[in-house]
C-alpha positions as a Markdown table, in Angstrom:
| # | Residue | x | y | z |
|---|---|---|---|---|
| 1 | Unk | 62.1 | -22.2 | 31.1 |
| 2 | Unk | 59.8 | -25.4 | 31.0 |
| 3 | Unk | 57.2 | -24.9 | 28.0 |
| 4 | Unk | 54.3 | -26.8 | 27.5 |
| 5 | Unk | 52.9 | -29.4 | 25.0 |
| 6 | Unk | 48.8 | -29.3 | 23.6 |
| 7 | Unk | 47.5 | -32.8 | 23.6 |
| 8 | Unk | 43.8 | -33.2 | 22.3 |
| 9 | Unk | 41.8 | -31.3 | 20.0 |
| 10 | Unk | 40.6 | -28.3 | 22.1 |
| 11 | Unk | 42.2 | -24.3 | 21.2 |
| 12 | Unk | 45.1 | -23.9 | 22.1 |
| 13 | Unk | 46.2 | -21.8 | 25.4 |
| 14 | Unk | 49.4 | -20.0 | 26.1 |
| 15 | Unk | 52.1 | -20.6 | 28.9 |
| 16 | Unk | 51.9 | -18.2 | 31.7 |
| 17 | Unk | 54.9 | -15.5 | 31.8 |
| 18 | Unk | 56.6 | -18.0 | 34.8 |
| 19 | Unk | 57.0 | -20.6 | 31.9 |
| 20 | Unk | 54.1 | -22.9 | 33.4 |
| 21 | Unk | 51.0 | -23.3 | 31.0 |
| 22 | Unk | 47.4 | -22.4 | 31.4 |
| 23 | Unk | 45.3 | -25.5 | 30.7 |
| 24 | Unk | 42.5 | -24.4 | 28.2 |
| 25 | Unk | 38.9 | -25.7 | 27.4 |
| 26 | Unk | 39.3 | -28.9 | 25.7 |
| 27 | Unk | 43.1 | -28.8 | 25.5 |
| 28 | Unk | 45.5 | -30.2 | 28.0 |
| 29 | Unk | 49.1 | -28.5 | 28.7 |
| 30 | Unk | 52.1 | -30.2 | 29.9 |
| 31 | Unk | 55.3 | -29.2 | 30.7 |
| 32 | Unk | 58.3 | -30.6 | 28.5 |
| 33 | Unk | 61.8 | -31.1 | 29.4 |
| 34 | Unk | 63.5 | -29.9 | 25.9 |
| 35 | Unk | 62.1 | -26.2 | 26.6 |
| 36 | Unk | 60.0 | -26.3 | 23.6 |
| 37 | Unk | 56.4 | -26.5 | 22.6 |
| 38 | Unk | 55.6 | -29.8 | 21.0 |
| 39 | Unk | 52.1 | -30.2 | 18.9 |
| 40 | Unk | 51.2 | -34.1 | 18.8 |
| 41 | Unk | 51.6 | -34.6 | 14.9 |
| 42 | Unk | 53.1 | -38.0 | 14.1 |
| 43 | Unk | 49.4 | -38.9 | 12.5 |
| 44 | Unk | 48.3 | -35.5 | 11.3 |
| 45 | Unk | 47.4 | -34.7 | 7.7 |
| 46 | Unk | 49.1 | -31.2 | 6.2 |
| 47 | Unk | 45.8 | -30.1 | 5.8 |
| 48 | Unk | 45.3 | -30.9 | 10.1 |
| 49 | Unk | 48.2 | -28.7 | 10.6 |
| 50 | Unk | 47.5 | -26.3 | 8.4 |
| 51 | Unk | 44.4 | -25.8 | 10.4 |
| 52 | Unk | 46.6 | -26.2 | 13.7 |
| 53 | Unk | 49.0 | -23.6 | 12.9 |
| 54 | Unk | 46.1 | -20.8 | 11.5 |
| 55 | Unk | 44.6 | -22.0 | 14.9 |
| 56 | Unk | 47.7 | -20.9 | 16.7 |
| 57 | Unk | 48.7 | -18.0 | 14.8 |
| 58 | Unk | 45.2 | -16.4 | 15.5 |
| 59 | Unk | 45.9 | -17.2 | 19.4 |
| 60 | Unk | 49.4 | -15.7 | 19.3 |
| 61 | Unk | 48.3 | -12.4 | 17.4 |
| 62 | Unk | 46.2 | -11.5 | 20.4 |
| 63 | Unk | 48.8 | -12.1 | 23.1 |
| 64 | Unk | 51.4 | -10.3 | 24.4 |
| 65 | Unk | 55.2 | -11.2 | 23.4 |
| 66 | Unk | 56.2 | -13.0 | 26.1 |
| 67 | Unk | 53.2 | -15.4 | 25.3 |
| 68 | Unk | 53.6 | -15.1 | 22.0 |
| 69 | Unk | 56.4 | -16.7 | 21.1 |
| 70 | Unk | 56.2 | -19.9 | 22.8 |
| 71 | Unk | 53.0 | -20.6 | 20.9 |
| 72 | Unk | 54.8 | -19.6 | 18.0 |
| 73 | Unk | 57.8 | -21.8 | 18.7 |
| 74 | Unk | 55.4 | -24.7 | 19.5 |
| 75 | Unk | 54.2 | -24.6 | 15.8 |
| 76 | Unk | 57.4 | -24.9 | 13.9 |
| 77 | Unk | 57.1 | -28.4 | 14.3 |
| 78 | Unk | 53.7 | -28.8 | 12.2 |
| 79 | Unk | 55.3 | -26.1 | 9.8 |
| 80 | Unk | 58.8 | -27.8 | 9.0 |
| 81 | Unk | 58.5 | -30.4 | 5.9 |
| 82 | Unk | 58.7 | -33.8 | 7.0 |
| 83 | Unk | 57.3 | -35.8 | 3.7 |
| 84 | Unk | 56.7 | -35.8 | 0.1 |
| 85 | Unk | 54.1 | -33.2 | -0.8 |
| 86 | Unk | 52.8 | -32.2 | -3.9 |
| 87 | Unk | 55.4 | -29.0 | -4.9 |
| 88 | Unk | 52.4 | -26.2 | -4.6 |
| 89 | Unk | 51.5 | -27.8 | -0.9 |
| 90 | Unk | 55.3 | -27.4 | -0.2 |
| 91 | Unk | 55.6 | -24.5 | -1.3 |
| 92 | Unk | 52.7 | -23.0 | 0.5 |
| 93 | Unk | 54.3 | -24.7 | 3.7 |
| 94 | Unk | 57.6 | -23.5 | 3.2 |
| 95 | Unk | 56.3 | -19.9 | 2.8 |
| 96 | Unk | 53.8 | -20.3 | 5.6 |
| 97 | Unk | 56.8 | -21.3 | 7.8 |
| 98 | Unk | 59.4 | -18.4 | 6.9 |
| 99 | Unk | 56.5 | -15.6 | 7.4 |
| 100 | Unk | 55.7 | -17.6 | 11.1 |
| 101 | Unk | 59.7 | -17.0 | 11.6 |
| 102 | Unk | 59.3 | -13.5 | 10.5 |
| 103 | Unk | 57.0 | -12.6 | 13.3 |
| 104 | Unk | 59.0 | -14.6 | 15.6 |
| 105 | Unk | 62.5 | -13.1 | 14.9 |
| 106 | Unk | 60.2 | -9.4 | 14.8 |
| 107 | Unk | 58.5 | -10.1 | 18.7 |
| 108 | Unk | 62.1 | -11.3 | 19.7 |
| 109 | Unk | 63.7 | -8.0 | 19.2 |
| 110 | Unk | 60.7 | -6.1 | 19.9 |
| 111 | Unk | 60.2 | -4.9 | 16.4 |
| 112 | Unk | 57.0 | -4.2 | 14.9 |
| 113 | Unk | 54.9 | -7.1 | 13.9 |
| 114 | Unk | 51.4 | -5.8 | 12.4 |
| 115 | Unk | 52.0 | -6.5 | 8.8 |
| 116 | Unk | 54.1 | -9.9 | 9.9 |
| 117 | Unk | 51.4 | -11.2 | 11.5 |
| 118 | Unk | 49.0 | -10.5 | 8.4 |
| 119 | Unk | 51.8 | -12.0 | 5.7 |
| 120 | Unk | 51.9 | -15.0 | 8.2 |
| 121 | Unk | 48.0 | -15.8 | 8.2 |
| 122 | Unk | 48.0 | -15.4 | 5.0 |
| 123 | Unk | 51.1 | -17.8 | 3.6 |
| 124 | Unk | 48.9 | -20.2 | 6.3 |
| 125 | Unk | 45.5 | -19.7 | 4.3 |
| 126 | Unk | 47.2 | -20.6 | 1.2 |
| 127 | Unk | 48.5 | -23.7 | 2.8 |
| 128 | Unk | 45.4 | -24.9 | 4.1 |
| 129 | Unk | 43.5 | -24.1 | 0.9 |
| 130 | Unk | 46.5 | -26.3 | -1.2 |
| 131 | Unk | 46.8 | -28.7 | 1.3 |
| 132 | Unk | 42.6 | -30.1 | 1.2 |
């Protein structure tokens, strides 16, 4: 199932149930080979994708599953370490990215995900806050 990419800065939109993405206002999707969601990060601050991934989350939490976890698996990317951080902005990430999994793994088996998705803003919030 081709996924899709966001490139620019505009809110993010979700991939149709077909597996082809909806192009939103100020945001363009593509589709990408590998199957999974890419955000354009190489230059982003934490505190950019802190702010990318709340901006995500909040767009997932309204969708249904099959939605859902594409723009959920499109944000591990921004989530997952990938430099030296002060250990409270690590910390915050690393527990921003395990409650995102949570809600993932919970929508994959069709368990309830209320409280997961409340846990996951959260663990985000704190990131963002530690991150500035």
């Amino acid at each position: 199932m081709a996924i899709a990419s966001w490139k620019s800065g505009g809110p993010l939109s979700a991939a149709q149930p077909n597996g082809s993405a909806l192009a939103s206002a100020g945001g363009e999707l593509e589709p990408i080979a590998s199957g999974l969601i890419k955000l354009v990060s190489d230059t982003m601050r934490d505190s950019e994708k802190a702010a990318k991934v709340m901006e995500a989350l909040k767009a997932a939490e309204r969708e249904p599953t099959q939605i859902a976890l594409p723009i959920l698996n499109g944000i591990v990317g921004l989530v997952q370490g990938d430099h030296e951080q002060r250990f409270e902005v690590e910390e915050a990430r690393s527990s921003a990215f395990l409650a995102i999994c949570e809600v993932g793994k919970a929508l994959h088996r069709g368990q309830p995900a209320d409280g997961l998705w409340a846990a996951a803003i959260s663990a985000t919030e704190r990131w963002m806050a530690l991150a500035r």
